[in-house]
PDB file with SEQRES, HELIX, SHEET and CRYST1 records, atoms N, CA, C and O in Angstrom:
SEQRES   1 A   85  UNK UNK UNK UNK UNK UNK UNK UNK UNK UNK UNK UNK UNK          
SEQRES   2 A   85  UNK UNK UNK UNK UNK UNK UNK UNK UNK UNK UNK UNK UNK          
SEQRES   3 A   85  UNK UNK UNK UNK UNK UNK UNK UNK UNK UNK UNK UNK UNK          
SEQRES   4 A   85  UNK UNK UNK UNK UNK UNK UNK UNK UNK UNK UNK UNK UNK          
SEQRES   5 A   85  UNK UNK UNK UNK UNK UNK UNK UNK UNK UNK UNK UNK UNK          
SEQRES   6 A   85  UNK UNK UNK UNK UNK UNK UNK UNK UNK UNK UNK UNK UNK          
SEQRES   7 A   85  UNK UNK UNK UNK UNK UNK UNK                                  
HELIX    1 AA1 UNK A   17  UNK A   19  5                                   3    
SHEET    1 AA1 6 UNK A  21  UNK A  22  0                                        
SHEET    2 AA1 6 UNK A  63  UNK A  71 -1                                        
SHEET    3 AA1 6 UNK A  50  UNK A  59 -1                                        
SHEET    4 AA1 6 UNK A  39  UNK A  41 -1                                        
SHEET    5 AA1 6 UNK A   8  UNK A  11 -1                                        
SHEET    6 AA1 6 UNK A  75  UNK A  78 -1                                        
SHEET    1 AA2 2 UNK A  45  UNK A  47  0                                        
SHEET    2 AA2 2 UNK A  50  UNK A  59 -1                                        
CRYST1    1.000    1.000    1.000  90.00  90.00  90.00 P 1           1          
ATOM      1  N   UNK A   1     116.170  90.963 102.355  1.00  0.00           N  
ATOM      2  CA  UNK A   1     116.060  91.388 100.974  1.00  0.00           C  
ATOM      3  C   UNK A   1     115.455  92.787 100.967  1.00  0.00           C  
ATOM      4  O   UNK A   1     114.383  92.775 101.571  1.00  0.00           O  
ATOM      5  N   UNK A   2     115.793  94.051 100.464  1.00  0.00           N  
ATOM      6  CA  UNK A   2     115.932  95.171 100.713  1.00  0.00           C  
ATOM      7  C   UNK A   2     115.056  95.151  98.561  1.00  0.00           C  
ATOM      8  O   UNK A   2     115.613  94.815  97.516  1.00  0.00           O  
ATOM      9  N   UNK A   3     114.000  95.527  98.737  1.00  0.00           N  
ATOM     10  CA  UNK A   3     113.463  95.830  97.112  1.00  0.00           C  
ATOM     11  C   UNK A   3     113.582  97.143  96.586  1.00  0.00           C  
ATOM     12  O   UNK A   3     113.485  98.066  97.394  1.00  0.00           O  
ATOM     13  N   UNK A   4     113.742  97.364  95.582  1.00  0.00           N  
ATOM     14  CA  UNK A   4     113.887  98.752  94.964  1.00  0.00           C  
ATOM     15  C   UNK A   4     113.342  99.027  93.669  1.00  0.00           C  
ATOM     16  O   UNK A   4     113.198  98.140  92.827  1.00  0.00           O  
ATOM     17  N   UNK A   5     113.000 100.354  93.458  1.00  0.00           N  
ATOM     18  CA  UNK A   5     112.314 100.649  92.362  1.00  0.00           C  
ATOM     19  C   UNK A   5     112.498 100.428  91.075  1.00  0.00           C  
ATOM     20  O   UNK A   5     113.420 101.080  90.585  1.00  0.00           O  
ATOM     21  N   UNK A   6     111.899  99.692  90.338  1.00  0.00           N  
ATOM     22  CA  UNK A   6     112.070  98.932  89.051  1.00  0.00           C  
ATOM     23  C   UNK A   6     112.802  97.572  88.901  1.00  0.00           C  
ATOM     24  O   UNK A   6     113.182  97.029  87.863  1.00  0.00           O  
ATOM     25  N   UNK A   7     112.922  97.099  90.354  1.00  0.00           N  
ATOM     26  CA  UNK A   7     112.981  95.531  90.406  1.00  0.00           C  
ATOM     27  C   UNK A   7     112.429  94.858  89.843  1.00  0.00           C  
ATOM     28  O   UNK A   7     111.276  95.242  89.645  1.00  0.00           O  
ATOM     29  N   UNK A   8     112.836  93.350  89.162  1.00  0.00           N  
ATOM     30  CA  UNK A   8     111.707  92.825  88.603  1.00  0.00           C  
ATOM     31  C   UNK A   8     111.420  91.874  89.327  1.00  0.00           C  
ATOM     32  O   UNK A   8     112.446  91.252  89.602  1.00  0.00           O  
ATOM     33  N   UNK A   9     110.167  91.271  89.962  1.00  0.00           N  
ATOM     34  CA  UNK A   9     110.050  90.508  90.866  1.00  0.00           C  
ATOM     35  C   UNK A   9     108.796  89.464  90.129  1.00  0.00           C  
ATOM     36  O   UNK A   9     108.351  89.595  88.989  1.00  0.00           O  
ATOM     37  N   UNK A  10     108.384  88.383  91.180  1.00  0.00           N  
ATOM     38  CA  UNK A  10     107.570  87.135  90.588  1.00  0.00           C  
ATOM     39  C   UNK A  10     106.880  87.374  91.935  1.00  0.00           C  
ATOM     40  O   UNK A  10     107.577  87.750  92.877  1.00  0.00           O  
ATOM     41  N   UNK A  11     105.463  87.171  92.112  1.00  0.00           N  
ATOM     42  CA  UNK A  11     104.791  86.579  93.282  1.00  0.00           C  
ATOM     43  C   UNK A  11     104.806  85.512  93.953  1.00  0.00           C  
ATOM     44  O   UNK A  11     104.289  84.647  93.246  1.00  0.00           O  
ATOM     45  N   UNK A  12     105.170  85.010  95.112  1.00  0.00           N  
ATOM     46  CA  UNK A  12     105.390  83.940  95.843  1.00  0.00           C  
ATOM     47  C   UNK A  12     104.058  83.199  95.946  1.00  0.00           C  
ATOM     48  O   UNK A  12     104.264  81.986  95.929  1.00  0.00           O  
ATOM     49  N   UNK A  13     102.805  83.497  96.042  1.00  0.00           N  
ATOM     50  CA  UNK A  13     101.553  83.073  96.223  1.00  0.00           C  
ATOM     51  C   UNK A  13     100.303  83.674  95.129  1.00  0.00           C  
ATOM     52  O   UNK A  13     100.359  84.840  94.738  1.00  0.00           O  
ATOM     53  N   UNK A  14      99.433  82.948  94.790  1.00  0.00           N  
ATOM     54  CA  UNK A  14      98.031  83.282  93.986  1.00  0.00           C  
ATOM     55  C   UNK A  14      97.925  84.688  95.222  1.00  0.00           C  
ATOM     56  O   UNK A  14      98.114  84.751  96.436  1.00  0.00           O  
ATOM     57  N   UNK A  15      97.409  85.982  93.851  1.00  0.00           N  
ATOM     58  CA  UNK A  15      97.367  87.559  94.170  1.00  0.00           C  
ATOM     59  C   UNK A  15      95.720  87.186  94.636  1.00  0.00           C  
ATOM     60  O   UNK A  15      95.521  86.078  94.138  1.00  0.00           O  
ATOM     61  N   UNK A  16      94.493  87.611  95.349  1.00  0.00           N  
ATOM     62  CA  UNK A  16      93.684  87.667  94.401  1.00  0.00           C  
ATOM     63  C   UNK A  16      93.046  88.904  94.133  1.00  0.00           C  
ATOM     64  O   UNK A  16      93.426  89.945  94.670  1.00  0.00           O  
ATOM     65  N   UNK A  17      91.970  88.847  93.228  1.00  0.00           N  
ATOM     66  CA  UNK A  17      91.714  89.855  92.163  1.00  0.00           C  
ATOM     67  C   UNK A  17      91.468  90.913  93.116  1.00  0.00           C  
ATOM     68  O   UNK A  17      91.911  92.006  92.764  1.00  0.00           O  
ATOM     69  N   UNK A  18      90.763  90.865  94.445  1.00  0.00           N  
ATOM     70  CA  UNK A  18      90.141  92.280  95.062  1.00  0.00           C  
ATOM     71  C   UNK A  18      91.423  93.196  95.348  1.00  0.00           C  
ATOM     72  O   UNK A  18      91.438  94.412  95.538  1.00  0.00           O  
ATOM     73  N   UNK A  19      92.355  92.413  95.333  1.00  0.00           N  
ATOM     74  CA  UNK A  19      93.509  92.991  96.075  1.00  0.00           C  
ATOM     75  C   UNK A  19      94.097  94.029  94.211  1.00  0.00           C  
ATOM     76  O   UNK A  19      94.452  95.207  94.214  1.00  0.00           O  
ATOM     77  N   UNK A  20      94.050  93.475  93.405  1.00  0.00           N  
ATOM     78  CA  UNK A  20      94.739  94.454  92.057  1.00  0.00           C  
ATOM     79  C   UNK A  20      93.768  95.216  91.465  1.00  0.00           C  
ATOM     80  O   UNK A  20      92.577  94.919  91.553  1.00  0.00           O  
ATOM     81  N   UNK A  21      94.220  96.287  90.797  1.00  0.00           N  
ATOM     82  CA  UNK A  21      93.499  97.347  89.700  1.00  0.00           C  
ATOM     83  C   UNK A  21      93.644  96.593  88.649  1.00  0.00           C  
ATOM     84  O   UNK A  21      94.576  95.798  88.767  1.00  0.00           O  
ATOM     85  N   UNK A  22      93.187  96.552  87.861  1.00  0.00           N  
ATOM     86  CA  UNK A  22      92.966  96.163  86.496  1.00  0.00           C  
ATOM     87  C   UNK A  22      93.483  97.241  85.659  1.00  0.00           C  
ATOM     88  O   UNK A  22      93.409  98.253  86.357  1.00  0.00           O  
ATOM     89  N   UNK A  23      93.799  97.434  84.919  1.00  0.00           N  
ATOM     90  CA  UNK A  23      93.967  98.259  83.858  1.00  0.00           C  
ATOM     91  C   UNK A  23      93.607  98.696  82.676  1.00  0.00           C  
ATOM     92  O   UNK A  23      93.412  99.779  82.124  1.00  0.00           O  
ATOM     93  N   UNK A  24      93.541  96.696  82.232  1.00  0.00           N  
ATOM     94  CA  UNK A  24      92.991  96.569  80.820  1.00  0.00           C  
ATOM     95  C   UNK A  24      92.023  95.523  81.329  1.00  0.00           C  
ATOM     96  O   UNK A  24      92.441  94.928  82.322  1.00  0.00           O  
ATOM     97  N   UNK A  25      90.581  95.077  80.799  1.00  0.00           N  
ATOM     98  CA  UNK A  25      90.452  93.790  81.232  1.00  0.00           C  
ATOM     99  C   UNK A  25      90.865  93.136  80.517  1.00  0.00           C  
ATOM    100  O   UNK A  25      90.883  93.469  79.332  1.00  0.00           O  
ATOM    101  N   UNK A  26      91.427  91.792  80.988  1.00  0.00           N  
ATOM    102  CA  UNK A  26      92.165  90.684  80.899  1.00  0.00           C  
ATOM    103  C   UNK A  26      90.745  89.545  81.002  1.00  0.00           C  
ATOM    104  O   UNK A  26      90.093  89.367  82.031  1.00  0.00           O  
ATOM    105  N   UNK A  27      90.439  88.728  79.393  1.00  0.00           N  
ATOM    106  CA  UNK A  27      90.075  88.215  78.852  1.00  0.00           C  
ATOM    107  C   UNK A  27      90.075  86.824  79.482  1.00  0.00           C  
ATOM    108  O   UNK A  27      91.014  86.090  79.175  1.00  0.00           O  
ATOM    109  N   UNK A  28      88.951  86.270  80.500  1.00  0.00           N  
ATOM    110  CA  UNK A  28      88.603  85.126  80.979  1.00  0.00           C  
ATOM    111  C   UNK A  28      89.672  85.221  82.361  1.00  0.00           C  
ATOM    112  O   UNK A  28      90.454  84.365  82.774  1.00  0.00           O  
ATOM    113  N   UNK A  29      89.418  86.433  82.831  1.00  0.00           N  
ATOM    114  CA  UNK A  29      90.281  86.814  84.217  1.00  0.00           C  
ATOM    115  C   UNK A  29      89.795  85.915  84.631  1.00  0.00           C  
ATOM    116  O   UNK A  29      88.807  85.317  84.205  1.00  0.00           O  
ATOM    117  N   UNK A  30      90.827  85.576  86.068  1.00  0.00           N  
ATOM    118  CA  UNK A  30      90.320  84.261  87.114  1.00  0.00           C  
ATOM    119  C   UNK A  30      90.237  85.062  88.051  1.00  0.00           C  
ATOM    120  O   UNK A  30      90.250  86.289  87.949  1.00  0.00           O  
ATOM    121  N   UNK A  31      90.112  84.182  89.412  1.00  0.00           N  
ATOM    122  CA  UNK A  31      89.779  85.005  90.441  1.00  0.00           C  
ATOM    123  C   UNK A  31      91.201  85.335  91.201  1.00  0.00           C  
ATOM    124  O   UNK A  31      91.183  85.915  92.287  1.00  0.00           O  
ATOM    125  N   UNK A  32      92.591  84.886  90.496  1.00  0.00           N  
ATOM    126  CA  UNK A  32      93.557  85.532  91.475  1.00  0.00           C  
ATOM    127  C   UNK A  32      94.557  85.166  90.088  1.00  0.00           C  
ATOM    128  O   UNK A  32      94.614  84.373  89.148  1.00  0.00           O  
ATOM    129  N   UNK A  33      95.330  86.405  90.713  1.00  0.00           N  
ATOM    130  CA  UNK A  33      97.050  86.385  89.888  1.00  0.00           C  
ATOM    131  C   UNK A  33      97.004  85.333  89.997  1.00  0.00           C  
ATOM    132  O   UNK A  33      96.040  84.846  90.586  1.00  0.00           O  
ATOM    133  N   UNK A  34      97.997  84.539  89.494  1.00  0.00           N  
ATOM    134  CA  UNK A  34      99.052  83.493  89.680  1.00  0.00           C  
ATOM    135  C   UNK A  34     100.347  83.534  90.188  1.00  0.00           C  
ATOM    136  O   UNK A  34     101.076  84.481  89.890  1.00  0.00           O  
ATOM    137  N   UNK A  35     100.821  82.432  91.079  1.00  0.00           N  
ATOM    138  CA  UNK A  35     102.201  82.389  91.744  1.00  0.00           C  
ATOM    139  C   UNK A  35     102.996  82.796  90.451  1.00  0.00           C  
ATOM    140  O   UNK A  35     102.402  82.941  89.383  1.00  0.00           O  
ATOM    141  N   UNK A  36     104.066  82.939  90.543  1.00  0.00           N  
ATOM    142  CA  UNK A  36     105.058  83.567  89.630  1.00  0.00           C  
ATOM    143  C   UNK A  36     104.785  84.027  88.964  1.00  0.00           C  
ATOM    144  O   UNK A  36     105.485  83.881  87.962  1.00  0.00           O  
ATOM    145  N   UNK A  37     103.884  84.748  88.857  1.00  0.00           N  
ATOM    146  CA  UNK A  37     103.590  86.376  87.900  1.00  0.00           C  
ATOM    147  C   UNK A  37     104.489  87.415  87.634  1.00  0.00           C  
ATOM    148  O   UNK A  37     103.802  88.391  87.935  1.00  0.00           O  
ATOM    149  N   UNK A  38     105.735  87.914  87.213  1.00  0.00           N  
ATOM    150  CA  UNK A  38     106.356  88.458  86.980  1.00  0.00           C  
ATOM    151  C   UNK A  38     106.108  90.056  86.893  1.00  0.00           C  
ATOM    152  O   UNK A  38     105.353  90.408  85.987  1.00  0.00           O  
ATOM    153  N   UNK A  39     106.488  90.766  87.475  1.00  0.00           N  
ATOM    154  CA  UNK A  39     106.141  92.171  87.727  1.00  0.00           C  
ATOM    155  C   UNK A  39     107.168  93.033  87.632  1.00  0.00           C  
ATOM    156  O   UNK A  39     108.347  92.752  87.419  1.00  0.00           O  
ATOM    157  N   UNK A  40     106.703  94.053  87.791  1.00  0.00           N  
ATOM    158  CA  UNK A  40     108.114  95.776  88.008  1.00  0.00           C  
ATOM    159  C   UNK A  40     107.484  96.147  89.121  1.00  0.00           C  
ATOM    160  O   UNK A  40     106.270  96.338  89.185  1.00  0.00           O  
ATOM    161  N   UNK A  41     108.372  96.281  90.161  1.00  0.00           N  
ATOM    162  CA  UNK A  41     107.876  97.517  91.684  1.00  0.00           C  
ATOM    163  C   UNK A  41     108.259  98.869  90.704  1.00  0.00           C  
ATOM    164  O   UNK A  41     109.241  98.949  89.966  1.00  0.00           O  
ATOM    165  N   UNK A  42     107.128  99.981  90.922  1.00  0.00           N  
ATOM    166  CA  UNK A  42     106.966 100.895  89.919  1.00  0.00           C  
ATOM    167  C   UNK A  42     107.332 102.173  91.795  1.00  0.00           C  
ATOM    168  O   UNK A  42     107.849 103.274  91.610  1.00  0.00           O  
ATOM    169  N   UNK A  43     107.034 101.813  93.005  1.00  0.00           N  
ATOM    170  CA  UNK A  43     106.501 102.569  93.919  1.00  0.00           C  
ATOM    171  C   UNK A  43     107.149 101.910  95.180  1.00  0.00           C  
ATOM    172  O   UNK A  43     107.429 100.718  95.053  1.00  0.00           O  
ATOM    173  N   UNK A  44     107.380 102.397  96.164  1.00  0.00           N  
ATOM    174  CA  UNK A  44     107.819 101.877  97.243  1.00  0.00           C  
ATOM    175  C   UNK A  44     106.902 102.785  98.709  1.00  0.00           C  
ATOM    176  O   UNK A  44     107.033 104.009  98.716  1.00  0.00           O  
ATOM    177  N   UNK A  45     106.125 102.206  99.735  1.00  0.00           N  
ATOM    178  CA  UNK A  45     105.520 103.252 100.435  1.00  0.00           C  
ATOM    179  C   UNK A  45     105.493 102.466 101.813  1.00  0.00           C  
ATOM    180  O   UNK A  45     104.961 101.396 102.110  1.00  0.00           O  
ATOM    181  N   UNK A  46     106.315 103.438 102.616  1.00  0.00           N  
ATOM    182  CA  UNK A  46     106.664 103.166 103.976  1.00  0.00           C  
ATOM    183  C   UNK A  46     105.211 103.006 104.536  1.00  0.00           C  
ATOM    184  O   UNK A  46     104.272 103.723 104.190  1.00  0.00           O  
ATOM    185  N   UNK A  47     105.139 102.045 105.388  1.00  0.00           N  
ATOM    186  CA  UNK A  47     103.701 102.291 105.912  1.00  0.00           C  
ATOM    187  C   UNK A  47     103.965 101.504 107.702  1.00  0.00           C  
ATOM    188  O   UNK A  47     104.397 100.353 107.773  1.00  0.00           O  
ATOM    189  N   UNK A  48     103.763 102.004 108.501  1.00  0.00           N  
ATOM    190  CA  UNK A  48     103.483 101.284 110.079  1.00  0.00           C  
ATOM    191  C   UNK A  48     104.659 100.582 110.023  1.00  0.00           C  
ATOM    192  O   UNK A  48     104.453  99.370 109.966  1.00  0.00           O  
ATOM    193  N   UNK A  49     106.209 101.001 110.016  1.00  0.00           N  
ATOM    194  CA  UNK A  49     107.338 100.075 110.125  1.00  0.00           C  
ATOM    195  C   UNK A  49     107.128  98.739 109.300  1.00  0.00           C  
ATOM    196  O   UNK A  49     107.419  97.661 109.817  1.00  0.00           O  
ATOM    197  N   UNK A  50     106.618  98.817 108.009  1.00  0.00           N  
ATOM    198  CA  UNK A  50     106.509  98.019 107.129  1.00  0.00           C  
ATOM    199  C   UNK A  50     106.606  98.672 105.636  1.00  0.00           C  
ATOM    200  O   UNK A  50     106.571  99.845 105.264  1.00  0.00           O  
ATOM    201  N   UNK A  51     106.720  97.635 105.044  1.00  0.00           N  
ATOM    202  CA  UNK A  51     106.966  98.850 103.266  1.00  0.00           C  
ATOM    203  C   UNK A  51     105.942  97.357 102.582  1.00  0.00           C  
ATOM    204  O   UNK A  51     105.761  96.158 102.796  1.00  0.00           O  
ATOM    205  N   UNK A  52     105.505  98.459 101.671  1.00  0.00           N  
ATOM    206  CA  UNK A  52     104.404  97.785 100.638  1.00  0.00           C  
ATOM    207  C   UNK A  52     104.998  98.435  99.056  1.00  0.00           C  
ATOM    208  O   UNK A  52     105.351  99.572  98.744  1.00  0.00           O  
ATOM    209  N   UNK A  53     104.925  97.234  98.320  1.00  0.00           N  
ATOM    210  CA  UNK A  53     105.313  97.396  96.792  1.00  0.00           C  
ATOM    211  C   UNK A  53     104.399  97.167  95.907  1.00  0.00           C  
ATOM    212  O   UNK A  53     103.970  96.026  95.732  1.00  0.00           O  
ATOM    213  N   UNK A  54     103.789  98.641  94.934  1.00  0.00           N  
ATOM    214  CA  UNK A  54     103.323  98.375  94.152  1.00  0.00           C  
ATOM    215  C   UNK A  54     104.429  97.687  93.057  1.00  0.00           C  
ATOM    216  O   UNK A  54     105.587  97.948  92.730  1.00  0.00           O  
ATOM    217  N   UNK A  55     103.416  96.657  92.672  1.00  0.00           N  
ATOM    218  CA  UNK A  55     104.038  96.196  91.497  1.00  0.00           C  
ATOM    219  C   UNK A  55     103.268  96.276  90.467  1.00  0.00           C  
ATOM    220  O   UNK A  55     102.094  95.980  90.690  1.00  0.00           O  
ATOM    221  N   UNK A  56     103.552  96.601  89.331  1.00  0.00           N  
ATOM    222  CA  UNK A  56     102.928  96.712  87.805  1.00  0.00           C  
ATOM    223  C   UNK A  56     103.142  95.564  87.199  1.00  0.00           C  
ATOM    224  O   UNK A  56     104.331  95.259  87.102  1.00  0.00           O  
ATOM    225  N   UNK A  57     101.981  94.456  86.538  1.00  0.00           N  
ATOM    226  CA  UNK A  57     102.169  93.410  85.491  1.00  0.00           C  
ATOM    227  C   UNK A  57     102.240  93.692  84.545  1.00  0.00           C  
ATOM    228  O   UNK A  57     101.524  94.649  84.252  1.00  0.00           O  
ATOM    229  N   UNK A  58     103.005  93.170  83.558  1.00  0.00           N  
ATOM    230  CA  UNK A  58     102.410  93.810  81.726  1.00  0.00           C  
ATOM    231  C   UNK A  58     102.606  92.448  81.019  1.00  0.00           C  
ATOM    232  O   UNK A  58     103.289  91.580  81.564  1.00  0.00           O  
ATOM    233  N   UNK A  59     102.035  92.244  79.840  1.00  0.00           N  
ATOM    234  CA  UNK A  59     102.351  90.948  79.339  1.00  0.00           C  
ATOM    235  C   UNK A  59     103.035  90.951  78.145  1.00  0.00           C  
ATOM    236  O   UNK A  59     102.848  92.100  77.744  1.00  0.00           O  
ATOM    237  N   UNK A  60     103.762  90.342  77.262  1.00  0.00           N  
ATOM    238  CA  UNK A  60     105.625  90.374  77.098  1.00  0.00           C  
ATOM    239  C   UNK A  60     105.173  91.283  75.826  1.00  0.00           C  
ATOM    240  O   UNK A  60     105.705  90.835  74.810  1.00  0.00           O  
ATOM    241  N   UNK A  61     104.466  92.270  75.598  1.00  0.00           N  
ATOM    242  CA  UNK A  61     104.538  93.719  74.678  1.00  0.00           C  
ATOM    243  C   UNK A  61     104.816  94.310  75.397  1.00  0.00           C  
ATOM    244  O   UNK A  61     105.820  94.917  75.023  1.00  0.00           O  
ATOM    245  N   UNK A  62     104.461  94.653  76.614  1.00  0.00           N  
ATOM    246  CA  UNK A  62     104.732  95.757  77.577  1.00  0.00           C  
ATOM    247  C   UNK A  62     103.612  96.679  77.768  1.00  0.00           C  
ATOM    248  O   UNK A  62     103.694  97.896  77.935  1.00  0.00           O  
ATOM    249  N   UNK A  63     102.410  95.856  77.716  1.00  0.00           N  
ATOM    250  CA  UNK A  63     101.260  96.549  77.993  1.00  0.00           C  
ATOM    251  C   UNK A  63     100.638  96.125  79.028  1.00  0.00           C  
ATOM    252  O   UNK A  63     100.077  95.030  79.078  1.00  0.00           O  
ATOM    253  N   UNK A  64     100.685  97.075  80.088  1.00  0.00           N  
ATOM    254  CA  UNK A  64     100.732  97.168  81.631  1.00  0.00           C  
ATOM    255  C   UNK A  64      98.691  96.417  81.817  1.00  0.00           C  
ATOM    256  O   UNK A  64      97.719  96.918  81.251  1.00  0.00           O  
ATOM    257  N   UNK A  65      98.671  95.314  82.653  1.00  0.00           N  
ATOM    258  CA  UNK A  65      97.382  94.897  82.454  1.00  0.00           C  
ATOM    259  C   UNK A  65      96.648  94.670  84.327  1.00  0.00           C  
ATOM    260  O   UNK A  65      95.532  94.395  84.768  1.00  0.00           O  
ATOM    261  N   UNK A  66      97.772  94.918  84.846  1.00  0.00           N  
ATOM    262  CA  UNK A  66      97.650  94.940  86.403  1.00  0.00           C  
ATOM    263  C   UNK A  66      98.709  95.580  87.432  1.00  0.00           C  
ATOM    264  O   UNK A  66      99.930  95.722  87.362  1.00  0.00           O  
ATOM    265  N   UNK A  67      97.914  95.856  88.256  1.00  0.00           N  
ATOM    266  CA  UNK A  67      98.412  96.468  90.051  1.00  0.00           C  
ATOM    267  C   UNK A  67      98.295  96.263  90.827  1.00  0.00           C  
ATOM    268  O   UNK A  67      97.121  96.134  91.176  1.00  0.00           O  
ATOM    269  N   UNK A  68      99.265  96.059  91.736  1.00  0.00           N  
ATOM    270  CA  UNK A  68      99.064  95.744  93.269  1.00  0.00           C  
ATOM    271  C   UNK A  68      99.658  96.334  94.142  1.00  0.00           C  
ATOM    272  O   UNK A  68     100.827  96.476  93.783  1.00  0.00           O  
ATOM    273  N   UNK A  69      99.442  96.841  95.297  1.00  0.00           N  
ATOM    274  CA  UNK A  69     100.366  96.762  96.438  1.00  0.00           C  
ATOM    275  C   UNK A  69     100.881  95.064  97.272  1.00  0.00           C  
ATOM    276  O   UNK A  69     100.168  94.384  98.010  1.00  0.00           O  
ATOM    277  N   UNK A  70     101.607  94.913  97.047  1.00  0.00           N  
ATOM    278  CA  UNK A  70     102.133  93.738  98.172  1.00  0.00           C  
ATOM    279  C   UNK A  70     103.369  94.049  99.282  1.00  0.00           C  
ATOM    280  O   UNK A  70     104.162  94.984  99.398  1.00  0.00           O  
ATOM    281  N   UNK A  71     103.137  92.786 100.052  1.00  0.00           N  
ATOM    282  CA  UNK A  71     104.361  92.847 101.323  1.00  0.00           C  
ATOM    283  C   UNK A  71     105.233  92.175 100.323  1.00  0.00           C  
ATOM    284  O   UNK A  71     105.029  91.622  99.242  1.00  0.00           O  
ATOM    285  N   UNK A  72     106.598  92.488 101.289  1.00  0.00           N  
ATOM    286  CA  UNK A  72     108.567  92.218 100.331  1.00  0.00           C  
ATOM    287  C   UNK A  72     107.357  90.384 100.767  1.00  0.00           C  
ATOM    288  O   UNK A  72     106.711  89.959  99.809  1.00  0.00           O  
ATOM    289  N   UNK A  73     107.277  89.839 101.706  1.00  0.00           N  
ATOM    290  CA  UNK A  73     106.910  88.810 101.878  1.00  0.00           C  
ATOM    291  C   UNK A  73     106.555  87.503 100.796  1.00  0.00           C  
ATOM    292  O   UNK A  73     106.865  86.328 100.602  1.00  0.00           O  
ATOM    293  N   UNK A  74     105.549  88.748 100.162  1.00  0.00           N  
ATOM    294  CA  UNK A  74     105.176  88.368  99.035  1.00  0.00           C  
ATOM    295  C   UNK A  74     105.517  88.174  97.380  1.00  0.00           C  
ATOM    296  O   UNK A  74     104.832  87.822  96.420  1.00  0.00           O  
ATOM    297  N   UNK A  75     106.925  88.586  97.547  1.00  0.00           N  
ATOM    298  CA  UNK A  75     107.855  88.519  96.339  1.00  0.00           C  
ATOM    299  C   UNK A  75     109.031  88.220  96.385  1.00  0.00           C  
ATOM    300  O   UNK A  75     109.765  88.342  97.366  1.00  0.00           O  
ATOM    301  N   UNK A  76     109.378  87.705  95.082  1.00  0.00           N  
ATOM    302  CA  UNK A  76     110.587  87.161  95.047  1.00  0.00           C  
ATOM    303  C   UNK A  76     111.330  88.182  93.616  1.00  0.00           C  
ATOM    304  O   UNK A  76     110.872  88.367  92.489  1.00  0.00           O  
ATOM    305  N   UNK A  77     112.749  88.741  94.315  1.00  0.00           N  
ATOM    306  CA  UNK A  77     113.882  89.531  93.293  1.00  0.00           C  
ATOM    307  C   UNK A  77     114.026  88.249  92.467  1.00  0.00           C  
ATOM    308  O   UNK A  77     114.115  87.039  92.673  1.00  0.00           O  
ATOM    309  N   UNK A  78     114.003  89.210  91.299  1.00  0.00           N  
ATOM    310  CA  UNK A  78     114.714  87.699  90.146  1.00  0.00           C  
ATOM    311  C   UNK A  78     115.746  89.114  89.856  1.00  0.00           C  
ATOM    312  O   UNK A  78     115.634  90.340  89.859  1.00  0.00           O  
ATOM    313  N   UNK A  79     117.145  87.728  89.532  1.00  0.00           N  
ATOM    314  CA  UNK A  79     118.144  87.933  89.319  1.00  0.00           C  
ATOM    315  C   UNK A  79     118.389  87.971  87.806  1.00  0.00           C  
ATOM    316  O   UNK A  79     118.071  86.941  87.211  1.00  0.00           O  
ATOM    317  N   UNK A  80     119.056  89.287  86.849  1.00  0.00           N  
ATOM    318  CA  UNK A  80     119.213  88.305  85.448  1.00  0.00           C  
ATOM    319  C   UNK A  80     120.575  88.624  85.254  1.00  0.00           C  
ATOM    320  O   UNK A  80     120.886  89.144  84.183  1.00  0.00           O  
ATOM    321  N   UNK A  81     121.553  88.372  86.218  1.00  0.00           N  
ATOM    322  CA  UNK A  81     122.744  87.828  86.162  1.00  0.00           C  
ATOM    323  C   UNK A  81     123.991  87.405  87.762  1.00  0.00           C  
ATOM    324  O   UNK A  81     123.620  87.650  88.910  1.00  0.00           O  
ATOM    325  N   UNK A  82     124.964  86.967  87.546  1.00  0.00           N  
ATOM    326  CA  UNK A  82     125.281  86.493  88.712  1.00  0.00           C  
ATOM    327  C   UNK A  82     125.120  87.450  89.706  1.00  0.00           C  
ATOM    328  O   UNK A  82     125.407  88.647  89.705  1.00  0.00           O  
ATOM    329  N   UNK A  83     124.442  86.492  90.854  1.00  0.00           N  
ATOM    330  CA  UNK A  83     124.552  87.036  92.359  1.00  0.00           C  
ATOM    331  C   UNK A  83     124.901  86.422  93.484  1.00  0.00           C  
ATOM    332  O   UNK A  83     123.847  86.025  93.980  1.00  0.00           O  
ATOM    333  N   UNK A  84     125.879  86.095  94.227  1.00  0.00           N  
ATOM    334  CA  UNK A  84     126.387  85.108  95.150  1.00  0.00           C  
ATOM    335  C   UNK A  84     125.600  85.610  96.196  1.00  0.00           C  
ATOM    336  O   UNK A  84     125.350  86.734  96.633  1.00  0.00           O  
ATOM    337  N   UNK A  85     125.164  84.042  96.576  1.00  0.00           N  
ATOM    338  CA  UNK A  85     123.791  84.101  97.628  1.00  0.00           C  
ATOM    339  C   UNK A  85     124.535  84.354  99.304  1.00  0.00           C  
ATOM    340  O   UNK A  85     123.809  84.440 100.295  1.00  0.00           O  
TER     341      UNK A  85                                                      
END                                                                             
């Protein structure tokens, strides 16, 4: 799976918090994202024969409330129309 900029992707595993920027605080934050958190890769950055994706959260206004770098490992492409697997 090859990710690209402005993908929209979900997290495969709980983020946790040390690992994201905050943006806005987020009201009775826990101590980690949640699995399927839905994101935009905003950034793509080659690093040691590996690539890391920032991804940007926003919640459904579109007001950006978190950041991360993650591994492709760590995300899943959502599809929003046919793609033969």
């Amino acid at each position: 799976m090859a990710l690209a900029l402005f993908d929209s992707v979900a997290t495969l595993q709980p983020i946790d918090v040390a690992r994201l920027t905050l943006v806005e605080p987020v009201e009775g934050a826990a101590e980690q994202l949640a699995r399927g958190q839905v994101g935009t890769v905003v950034d793509v950055v080659d690093q040691d024969e590996s690539k890391q994706y920032l991804v940007e959260v926003a919640d459904l206004e579109g007001r950006e409330y978190a950041m991360a770098y993650l591994m492709e490992s760590e995300l899943l492409l959502l599809h929003y129309q046919f793609t033969a697997a």
